[in-house]
PDB file of N, H, CA, C and O in Angstrom:
ATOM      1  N   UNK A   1       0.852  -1.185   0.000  1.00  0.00           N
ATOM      2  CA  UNK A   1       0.000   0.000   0.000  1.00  0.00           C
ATOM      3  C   UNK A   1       0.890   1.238   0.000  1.00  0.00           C
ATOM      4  O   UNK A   1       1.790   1.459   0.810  1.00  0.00           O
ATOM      5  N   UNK A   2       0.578   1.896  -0.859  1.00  0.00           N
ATOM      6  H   UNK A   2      -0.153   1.717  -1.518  1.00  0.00           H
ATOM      7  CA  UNK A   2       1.170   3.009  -0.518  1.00  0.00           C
ATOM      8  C   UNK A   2       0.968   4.163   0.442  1.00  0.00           C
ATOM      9  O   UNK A   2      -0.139   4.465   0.889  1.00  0.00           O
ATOM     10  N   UNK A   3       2.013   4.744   0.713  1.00  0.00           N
ATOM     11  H   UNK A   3       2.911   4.498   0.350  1.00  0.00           H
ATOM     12  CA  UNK A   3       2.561   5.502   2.044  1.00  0.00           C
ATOM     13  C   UNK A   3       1.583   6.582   1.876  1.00  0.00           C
ATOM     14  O   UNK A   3       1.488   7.318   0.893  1.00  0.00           O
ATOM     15  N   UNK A   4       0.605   6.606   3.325  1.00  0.00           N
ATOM     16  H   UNK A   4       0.682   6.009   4.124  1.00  0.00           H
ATOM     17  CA  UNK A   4      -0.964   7.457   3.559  1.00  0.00           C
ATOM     18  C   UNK A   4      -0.007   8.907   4.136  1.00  0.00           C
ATOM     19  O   UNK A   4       1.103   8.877   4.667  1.00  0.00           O
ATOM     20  N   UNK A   5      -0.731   9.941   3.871  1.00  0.00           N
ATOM     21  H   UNK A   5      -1.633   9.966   3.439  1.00  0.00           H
ATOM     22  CA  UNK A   5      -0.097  11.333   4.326  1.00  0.00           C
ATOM     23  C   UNK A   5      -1.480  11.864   5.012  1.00  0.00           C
ATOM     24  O   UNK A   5      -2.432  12.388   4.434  1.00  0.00           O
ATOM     25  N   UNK A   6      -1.337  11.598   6.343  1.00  0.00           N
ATOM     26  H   UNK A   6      -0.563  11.173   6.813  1.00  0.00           H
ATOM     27  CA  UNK A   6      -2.173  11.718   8.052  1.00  0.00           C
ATOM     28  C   UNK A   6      -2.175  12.902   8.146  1.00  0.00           C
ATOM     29  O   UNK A   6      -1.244  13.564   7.687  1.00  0.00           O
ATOM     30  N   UNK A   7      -3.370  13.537   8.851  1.00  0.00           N
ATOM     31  H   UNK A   7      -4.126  12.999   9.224  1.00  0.00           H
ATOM     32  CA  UNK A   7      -3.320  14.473   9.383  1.00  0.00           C
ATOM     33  C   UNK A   7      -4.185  14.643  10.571  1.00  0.00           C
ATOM     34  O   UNK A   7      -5.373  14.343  10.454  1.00  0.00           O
ATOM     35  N   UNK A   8      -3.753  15.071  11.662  1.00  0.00           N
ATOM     36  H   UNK A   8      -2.788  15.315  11.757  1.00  0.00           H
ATOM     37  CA  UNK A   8      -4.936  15.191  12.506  1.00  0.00           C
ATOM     38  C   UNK A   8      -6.350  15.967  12.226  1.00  0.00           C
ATOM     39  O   UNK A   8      -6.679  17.060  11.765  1.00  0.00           O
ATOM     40  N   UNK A   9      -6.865  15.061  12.639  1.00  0.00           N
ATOM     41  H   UNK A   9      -6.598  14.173  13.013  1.00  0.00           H
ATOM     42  CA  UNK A   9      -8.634  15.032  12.356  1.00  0.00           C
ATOM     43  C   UNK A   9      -9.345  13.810  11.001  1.00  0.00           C
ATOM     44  O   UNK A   9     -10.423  13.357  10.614  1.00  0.00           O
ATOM     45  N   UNK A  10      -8.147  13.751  10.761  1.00  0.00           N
ATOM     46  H   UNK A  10      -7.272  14.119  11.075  1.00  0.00           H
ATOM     47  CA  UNK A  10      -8.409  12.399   9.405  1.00  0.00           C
ATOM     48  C   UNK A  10      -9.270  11.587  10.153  1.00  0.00           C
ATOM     49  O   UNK A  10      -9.353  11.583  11.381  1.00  0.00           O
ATOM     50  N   UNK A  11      -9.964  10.836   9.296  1.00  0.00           N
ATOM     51  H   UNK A  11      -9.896  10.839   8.298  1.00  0.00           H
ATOM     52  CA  UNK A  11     -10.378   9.332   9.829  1.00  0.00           C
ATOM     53  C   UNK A  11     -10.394   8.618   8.916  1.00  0.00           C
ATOM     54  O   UNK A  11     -10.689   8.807   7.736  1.00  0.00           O
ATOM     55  N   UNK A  12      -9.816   7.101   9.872  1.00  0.00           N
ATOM     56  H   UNK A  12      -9.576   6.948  10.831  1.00  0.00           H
ATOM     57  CA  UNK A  12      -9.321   6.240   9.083  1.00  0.00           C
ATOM     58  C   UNK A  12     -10.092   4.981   9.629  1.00  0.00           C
ATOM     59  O   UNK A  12     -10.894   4.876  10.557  1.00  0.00           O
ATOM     60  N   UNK A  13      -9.474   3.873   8.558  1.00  0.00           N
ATOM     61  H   UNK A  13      -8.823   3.959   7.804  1.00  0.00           H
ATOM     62  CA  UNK A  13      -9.917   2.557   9.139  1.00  0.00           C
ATOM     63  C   UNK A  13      -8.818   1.659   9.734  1.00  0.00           C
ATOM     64  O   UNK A  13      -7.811   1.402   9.076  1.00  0.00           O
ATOM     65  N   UNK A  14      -9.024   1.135  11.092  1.00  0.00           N
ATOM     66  H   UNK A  14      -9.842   1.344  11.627  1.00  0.00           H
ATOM     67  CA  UNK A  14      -7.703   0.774  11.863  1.00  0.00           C
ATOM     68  C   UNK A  14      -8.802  -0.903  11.289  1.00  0.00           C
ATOM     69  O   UNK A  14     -10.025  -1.040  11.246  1.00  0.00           O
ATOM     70  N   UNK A  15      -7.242  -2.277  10.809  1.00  0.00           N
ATOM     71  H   UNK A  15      -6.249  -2.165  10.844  1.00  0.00           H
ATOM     72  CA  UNK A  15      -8.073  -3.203  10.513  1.00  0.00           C
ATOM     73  C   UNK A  15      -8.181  -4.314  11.761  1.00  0.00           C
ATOM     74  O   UNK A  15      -7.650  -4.004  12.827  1.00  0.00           O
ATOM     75  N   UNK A  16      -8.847  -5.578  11.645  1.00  0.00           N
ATOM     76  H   UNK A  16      -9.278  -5.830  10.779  1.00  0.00           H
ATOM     77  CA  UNK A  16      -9.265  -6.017  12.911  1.00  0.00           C
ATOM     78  C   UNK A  16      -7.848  -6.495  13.759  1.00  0.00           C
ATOM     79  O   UNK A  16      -6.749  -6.716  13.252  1.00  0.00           O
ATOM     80  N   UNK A  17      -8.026  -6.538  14.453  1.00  0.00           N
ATOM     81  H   UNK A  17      -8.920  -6.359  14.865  1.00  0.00           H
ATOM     82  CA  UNK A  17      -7.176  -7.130  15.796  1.00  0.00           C
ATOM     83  C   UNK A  17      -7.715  -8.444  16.341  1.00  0.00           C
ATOM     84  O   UNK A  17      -8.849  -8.738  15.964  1.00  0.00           O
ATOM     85  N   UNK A  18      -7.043  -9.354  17.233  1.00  0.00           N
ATOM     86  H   UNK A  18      -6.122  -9.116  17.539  1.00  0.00           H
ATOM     87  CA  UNK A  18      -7.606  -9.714  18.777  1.00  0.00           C
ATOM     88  C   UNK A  18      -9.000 -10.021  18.247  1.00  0.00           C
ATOM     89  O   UNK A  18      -9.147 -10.486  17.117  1.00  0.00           O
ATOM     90  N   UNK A  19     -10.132  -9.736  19.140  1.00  0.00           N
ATOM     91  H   UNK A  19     -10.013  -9.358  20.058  1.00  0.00           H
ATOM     92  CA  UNK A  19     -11.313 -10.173  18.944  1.00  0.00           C
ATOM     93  C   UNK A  19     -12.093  -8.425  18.734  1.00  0.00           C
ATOM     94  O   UNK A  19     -13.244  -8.110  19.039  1.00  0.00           O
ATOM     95  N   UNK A  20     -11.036  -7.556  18.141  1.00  0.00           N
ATOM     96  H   UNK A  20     -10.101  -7.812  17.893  1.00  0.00           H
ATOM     97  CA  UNK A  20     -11.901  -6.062  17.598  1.00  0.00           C
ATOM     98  C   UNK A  20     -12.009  -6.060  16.103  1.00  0.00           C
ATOM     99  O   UNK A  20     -11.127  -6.278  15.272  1.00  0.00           O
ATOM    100  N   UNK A  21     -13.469  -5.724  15.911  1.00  0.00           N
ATOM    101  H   UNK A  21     -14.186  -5.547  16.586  1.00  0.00           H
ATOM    102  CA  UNK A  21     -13.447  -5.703  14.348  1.00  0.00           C
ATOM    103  C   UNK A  21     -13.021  -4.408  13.467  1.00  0.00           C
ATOM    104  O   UNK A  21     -12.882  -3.299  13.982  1.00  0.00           O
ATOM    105  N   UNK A  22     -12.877  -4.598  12.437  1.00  0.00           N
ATOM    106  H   UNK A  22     -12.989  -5.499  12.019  1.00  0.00           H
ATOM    107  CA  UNK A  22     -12.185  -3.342  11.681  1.00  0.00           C
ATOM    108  C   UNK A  22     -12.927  -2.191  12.112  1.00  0.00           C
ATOM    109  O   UNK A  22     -14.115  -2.495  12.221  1.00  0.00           O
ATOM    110  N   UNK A  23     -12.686  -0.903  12.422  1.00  0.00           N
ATOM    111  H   UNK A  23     -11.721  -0.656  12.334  1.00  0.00           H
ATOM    112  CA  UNK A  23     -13.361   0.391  12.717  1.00  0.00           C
ATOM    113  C   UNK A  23     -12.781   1.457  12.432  1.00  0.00           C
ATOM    114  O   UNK A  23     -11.738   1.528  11.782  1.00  0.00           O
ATOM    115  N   UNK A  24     -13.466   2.479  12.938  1.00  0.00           N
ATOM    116  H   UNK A  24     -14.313   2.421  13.467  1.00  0.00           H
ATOM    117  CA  UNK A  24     -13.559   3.947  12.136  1.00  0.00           C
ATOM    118  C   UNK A  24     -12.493   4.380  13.701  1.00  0.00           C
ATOM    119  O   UNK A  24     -12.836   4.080  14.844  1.00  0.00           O
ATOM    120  N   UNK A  25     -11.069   5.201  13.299  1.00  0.00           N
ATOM    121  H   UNK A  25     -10.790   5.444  12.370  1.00  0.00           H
ATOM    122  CA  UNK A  25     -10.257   6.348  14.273  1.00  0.00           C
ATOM    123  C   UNK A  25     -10.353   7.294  13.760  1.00  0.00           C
ATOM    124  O   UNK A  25     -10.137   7.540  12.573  1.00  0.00           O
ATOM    125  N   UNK A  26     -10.868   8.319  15.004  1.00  0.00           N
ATOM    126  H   UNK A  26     -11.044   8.120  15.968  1.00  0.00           H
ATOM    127  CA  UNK A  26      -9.755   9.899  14.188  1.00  0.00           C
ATOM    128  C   UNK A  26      -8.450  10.397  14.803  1.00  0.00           C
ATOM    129  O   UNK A  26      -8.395  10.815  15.960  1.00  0.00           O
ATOM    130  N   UNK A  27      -7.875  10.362  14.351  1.00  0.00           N
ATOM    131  H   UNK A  27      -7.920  10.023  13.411  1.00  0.00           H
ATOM    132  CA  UNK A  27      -6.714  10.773  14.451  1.00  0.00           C
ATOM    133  C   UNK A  27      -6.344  12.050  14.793  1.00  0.00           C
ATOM    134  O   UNK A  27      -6.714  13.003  14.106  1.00  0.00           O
ATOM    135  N   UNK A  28      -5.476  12.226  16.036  1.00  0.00           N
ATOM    136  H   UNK A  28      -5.176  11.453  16.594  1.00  0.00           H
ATOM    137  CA  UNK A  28      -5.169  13.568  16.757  1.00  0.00           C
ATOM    138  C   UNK A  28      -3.736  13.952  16.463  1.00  0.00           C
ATOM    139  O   UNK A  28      -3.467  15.125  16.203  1.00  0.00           O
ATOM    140  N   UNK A  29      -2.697  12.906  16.495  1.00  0.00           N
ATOM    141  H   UNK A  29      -2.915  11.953  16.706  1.00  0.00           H
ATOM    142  CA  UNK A  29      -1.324  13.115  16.415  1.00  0.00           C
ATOM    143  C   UNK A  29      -1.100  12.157  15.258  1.00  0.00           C
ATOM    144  O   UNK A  29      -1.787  11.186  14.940  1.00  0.00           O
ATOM    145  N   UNK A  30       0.038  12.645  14.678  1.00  0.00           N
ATOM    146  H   UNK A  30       0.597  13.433  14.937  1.00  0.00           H
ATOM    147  CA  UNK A  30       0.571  11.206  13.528  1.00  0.00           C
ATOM    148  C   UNK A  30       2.519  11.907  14.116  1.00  0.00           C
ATOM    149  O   UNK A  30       3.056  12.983  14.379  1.00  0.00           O
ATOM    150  N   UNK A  31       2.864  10.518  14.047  1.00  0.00           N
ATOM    151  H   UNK A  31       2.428   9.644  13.833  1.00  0.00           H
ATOM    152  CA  UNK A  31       4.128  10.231  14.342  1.00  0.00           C
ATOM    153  C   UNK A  31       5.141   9.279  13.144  1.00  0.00           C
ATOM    154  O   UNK A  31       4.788   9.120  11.975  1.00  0.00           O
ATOM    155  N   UNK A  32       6.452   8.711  13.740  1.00  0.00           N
ATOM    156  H   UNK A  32       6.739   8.840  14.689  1.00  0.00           H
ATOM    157  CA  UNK A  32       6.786   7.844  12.473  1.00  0.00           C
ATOM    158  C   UNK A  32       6.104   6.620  12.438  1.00  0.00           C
ATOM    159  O   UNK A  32       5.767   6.244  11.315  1.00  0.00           O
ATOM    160  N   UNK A  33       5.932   6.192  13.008  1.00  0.00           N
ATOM    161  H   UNK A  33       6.205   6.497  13.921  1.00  0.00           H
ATOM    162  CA  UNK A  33       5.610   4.911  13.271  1.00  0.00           C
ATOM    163  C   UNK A  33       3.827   4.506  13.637  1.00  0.00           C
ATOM    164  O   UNK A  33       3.212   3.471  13.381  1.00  0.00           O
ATOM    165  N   UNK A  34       3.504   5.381  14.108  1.00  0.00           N
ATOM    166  H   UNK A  34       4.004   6.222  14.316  1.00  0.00           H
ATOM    167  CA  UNK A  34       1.712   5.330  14.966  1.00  0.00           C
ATOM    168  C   UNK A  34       1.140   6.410  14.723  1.00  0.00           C
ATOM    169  O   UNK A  34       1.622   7.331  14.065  1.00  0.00           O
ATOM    170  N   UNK A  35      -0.049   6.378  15.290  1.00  0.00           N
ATOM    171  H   UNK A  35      -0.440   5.629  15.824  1.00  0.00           H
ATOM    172  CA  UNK A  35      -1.200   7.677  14.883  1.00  0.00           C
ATOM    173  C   UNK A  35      -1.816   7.552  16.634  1.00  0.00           C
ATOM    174  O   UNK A  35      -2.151   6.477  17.130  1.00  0.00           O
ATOM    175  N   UNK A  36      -1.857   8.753  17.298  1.00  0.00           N
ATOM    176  H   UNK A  36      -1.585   9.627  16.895  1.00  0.00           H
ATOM    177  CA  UNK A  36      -2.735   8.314  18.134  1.00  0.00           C
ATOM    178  C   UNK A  36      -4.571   9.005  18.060  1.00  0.00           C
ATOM    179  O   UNK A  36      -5.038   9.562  17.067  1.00  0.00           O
ATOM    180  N   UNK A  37      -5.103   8.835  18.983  1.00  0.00           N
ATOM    181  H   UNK A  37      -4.723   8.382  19.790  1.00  0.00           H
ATOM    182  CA  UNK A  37      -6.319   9.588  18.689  1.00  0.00           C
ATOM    183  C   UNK A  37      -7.638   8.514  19.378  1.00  0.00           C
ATOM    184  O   UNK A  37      -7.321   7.924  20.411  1.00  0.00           O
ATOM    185  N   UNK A  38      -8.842   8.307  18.915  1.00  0.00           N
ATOM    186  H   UNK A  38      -9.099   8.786  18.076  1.00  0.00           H
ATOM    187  CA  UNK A  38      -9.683   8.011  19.299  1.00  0.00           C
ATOM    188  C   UNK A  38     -10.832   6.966  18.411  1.00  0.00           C
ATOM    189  O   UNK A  38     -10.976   7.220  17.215  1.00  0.00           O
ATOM    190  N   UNK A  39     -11.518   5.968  18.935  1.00  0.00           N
ATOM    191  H   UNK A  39     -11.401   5.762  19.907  1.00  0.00           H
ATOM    192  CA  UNK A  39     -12.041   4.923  17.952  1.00  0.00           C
ATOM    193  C   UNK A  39     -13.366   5.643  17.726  1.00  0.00           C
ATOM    194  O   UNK A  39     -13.694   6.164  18.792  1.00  0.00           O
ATOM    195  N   UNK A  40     -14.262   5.883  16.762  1.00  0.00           N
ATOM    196  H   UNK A  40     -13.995   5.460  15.896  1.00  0.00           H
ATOM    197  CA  UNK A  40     -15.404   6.179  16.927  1.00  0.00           C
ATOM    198  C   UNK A  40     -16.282   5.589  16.524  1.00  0.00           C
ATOM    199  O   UNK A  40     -17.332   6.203  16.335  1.00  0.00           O
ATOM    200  N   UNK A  41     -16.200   3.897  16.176  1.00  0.00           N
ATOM    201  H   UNK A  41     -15.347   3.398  16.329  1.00  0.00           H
ATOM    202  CA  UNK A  41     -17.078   2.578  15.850  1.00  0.00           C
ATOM    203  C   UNK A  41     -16.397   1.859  16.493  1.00  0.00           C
ATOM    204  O   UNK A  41     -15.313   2.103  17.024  1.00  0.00           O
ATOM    205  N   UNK A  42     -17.247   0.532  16.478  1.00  0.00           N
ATOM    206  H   UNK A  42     -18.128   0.334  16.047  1.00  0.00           H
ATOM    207  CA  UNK A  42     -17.437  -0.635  16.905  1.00  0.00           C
ATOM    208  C   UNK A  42     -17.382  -0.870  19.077  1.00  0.00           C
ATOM    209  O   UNK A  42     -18.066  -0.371  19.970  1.00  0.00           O
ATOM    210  N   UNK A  43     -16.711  -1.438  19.079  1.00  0.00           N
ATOM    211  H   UNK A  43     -16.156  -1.844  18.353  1.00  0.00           H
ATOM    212  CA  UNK A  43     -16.401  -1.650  20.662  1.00  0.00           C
ATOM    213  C   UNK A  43     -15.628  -1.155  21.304  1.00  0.00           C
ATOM    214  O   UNK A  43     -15.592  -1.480  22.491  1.00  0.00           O
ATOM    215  N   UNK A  44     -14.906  -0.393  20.913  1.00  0.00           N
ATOM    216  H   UNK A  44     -14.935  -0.129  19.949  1.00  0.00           H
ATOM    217  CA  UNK A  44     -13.652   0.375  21.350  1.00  0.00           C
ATOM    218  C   UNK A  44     -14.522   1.845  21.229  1.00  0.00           C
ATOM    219  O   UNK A  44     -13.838   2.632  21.884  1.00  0.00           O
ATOM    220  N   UNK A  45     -15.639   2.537  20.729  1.00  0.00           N
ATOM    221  H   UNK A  45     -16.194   1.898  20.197  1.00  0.00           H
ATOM    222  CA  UNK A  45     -16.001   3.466  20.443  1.00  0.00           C
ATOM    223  C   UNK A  45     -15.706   4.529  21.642  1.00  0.00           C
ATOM    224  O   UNK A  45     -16.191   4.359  22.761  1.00  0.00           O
ATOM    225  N   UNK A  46     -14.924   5.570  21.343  1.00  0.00           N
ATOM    226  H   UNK A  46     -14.530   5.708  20.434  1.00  0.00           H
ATOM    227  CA  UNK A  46     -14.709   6.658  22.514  1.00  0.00           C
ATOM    228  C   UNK A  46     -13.564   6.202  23.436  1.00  0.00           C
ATOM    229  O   UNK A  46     -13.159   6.624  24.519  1.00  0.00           O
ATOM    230  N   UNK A  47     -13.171   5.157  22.600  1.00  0.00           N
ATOM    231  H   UNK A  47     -13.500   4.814  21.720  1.00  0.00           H
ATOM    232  CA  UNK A  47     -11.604   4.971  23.812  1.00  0.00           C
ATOM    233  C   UNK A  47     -10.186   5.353  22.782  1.00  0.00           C
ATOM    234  O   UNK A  47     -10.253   5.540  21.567  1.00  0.00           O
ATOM    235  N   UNK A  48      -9.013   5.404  23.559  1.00  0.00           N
ATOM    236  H   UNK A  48      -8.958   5.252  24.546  1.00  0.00           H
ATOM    237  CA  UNK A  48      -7.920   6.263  23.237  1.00  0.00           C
ATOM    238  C   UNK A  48      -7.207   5.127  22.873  1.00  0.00           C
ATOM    239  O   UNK A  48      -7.197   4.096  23.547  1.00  0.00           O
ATOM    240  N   UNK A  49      -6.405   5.339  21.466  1.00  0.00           N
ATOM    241  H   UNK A  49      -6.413   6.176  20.919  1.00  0.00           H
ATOM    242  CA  UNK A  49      -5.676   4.309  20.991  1.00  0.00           C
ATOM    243  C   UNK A  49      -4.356   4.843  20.286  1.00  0.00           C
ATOM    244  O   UNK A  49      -4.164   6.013  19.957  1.00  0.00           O
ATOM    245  N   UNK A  50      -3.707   4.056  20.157  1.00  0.00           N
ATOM    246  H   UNK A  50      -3.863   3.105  20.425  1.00  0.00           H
ATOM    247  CA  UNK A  50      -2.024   4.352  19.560  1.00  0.00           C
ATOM    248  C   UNK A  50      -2.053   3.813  18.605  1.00  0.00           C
ATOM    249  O   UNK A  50      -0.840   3.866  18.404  1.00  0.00           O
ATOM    250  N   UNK A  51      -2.571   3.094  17.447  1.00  0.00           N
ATOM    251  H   UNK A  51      -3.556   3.051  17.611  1.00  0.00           H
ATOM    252  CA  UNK A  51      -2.319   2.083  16.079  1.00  0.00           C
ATOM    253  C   UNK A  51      -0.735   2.433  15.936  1.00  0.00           C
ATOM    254  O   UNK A  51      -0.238   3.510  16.265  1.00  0.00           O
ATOM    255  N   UNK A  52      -0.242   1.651  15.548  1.00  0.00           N
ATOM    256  H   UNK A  52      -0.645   0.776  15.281  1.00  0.00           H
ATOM    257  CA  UNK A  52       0.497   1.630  14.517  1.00  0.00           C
ATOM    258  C   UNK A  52       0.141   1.684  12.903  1.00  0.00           C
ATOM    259  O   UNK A  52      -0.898   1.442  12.289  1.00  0.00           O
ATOM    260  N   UNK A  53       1.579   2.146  12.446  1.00  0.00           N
ATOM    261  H   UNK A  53       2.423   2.343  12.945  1.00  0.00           H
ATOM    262  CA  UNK A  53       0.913   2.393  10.960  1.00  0.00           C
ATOM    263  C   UNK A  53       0.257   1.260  10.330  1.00  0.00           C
ATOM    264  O   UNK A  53      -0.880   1.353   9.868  1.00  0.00           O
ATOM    265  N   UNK A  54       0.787   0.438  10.305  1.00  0.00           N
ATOM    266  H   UNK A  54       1.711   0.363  10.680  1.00  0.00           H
ATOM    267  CA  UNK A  54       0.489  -0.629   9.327  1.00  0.00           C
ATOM    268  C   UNK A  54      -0.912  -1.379   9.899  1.00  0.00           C
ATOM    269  O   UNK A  54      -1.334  -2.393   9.343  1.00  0.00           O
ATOM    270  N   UNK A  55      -1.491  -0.865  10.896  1.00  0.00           N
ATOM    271  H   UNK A  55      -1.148  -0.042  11.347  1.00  0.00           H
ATOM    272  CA  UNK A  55      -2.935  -1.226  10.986  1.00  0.00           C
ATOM    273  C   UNK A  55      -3.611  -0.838  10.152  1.00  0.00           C
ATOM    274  O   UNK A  55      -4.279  -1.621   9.477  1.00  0.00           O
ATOM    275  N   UNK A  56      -3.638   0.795   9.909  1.00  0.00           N
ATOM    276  H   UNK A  56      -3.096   1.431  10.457  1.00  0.00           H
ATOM    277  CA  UNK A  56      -4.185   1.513   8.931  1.00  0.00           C
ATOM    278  C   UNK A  56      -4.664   0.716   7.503  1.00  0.00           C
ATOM    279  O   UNK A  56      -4.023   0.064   6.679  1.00  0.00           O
ATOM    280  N   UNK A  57      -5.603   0.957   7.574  1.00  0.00           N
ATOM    281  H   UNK A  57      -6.124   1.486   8.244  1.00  0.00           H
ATOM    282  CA  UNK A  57      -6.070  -0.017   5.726  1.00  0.00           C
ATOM    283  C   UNK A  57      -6.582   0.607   5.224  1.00  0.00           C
ATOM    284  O   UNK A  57      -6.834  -0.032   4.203  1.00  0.00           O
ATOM    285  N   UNK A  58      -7.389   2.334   5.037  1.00  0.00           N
ATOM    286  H   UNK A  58      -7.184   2.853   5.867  1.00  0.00           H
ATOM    287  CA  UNK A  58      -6.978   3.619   4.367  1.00  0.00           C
ATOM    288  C   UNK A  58      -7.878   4.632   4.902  1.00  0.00           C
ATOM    289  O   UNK A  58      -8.772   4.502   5.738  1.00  0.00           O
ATOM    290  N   UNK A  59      -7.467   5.702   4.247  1.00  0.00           N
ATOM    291  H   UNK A  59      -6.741   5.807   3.568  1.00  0.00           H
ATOM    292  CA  UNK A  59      -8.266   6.809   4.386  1.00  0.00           C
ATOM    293  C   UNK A  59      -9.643   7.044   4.151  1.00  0.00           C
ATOM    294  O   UNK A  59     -10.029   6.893   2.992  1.00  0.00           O
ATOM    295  N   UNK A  60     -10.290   7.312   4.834  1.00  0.00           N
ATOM    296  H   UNK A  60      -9.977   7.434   5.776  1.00  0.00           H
ATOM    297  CA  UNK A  60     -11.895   7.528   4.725  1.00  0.00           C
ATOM    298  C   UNK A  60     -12.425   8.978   4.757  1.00  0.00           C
ATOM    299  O   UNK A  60     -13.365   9.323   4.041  1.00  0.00           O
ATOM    300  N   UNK A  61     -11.785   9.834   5.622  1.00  0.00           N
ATOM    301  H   UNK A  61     -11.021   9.554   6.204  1.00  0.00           H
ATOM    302  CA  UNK A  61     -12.242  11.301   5.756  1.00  0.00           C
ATOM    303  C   UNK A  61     -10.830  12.018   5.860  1.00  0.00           C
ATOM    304  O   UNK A  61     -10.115  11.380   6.633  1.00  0.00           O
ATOM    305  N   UNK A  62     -10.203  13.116   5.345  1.00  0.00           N
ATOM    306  H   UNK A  62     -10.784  13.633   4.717  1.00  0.00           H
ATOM    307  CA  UNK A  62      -9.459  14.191   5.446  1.00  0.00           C
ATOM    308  C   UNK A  62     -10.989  15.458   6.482  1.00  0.00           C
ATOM    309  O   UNK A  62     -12.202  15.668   6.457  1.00  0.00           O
ATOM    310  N   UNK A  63      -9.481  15.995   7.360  1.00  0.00           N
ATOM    311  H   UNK A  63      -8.496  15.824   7.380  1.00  0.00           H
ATOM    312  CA  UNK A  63     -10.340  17.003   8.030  1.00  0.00           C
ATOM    313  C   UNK A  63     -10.548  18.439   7.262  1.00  0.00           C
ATOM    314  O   UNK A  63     -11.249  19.314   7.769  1.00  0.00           O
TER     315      UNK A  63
END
C-alpha cells in the first residue's frame, strides 16, 4: 500500500485485531511509526488508541 499522508482530524480505518473488528479512528497526532487519537465505531467506540501504521487499511475522511 502506498505511504498514507495523516493528518490530525483524518479518519481512518484501523483493521481487525484480537477479537476487535475493523473500525472507524480519528486521528489527533501522527508520528513515524503510529497515529494516536480516538475509535469512533465498533467496541472500542470513545476509547484512546495508539495504532500503529500498518494497521491503517486507508483513508476515509481528510479534516
Amino acid at each position: 500500500m502506498a505511504e498514507l499522508k495523516l493528518n490530525p482530524g483524518d479518519v481512518v480505518v484501523v483493521r481487525a485485531f484480537d477479537d476487535v473488528p475493523e473500525h472507524l479512528f480519528r486521528v489527533e497526532e501522527v508520528f513515524e511509526d503510529c497515529v494516536t487519537g480516538f475509535a469512533i465505531t465498533g467496541p472500542l467506540a470513545g476509547s484512546y488508541g495508539e495504532p500503529a501504521l500498518e494497521m491503517i487499511v486507508r483513508l476515509v475522511s481528510t479534516n
